[in-house]
C-alpha positions in Angstrom: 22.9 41.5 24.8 24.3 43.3 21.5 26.4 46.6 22.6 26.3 49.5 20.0 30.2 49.1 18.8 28.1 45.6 17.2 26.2 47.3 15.4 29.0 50.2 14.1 30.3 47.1 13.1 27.6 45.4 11.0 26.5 49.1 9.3 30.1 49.4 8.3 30.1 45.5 6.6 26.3 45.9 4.9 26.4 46.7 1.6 23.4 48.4 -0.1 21.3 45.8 -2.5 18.6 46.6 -4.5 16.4 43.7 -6.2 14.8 43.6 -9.5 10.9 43.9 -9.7 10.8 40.8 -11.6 13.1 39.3 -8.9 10.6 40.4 -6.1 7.9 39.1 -8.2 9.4 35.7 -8.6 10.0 35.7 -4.9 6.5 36.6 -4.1 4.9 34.2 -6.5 6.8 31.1 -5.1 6.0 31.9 -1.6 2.1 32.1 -3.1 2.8 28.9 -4.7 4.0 27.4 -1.2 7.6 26.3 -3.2 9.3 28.6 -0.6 8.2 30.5 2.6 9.2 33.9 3.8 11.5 32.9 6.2 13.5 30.7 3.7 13.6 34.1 1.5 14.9 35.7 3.6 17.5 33.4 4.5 18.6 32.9 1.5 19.1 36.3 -0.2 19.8 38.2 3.2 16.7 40.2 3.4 14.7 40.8 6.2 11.6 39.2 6.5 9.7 42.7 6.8 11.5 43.1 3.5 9.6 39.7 1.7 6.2 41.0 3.3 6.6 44.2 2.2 7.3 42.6 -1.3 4.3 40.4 -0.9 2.1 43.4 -0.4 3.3 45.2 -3.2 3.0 42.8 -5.8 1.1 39.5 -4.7 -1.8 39.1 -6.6 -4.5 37.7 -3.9 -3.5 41.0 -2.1 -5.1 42.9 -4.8 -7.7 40.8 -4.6 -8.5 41.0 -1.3 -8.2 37.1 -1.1 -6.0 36.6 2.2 -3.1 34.1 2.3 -2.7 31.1 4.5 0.6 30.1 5.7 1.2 26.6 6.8 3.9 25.2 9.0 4.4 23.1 6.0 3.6 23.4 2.4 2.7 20.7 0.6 5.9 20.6 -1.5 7.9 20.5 1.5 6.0 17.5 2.7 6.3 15.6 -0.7 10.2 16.4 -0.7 10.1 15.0 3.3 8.3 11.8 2.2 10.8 11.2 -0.8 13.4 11.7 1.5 11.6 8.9 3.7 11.4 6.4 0.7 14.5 6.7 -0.2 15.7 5.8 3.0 13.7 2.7 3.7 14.7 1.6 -0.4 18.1 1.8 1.1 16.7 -0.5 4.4 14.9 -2.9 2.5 18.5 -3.4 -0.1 20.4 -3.8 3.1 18.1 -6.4 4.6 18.1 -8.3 1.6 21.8 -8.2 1.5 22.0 -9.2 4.9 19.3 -12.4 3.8 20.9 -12.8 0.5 24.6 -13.4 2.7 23.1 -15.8 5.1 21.6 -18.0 2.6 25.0 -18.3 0.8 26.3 -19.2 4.8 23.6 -21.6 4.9 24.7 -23.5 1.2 28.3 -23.5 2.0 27.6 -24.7 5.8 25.2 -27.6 3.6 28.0 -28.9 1.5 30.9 -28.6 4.1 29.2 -30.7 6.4 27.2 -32.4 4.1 23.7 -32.2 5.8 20.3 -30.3 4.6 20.5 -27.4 7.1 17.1 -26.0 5.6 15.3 -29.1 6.1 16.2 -29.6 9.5 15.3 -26.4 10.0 11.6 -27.9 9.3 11.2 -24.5 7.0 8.0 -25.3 5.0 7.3 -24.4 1.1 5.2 -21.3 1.1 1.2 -22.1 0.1 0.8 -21.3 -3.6 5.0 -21.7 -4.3 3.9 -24.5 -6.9 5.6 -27.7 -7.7 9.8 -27.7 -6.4 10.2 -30.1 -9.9 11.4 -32.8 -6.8 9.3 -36.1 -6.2 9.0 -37.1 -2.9 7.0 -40.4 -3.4 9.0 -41.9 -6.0 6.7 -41.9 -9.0 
C-alpha cells in the first residue's frame, strides 16, 4: 500500500508538461486511426490516461459528431504487425530446415563415395510423379 512520504516524493520529482494542440491532435487522430491506443499514449509520453480521453473529447472528430468510437483489444494494425512478426519467423524455420536438409544430403554424397555404394537407391527413395526424365537410361537403349 503507498504511504503518503511516496507520494511527497513523486510531487517533488514531476515536472509540469504542457503539450501542443497539434500534438494532442496528432495523438487523438492516431488513436482514431487504431495506429496507437490510449493506454500506449499514455505510456509513452507519461500522461495519464484520463489525460488522452480528456484529449479525445476535446478534439476527436467523431466526438463532434456524435459518432461513438469502438475500441478493440486489437487494432488491426497491431494484428498485421503480429502476423509479420509470425512470417518472419517461420521464413527463418523454413531456411533452417532447409539448411539442416541441404547438410544431410552433402552427408549422404560423401557417405556414397567413401564407401562407394548408392545410399539413395537403397534407400528405395522414388522419383517424384511429374519430375520428368533424370537424362539416365535404365534399359540400355
Amino acid at each position: 500500500m503507498a504511504k503518503p512520504q511516496d507520494f511527497s516524493k513523486e510531487a517533488s520529482n514531476r515536472v509540469n508538461r504542457y503539450f501542443s494542440e497539434s500534438f494532442k491532435r496528432k495523438k487523438v487522430r492516431e488513436i482514431e486511426k487504431n495506429i496507437s491506443t490510449v493506454l500506449e499514449v499514455s505510456k509513452e509520453y507519461e500522461v495519464s490516461t484520463t489525460a488522452v480521453y480528456k484529449w479525445l473529447d476535446k478534439y476527436s472528430r467523431n466526438r463532434k459528431r456524435g459518432v461513438k468510437q469502438v475500441v478493440e483489444l486489437m487494432s488491426d494494425t497491431r494484428k498485421i504487425q503480429d502476423l509479420k512478426a509470425k512470417i518472419r519467423e517461420l521464413e527463418q524455420l523454413v531456411g533452417q530446415k532447409q539448411f539442416e536438409i541441404e547438410f544431410k544430403n552433402k552427408m549422404i554424397d560423401i557417405a556414397e563415395e567413401m564407401y562407394d555404394i548408392d545410399i539413395k537407391k537403397k534407400l528405395g527413395s522414388k522419383p517424384l510423379p511429374g519430375s520428368g526424365s533424370t537424362g539416365k537410361n535404365t534399359d540400355g537403349k
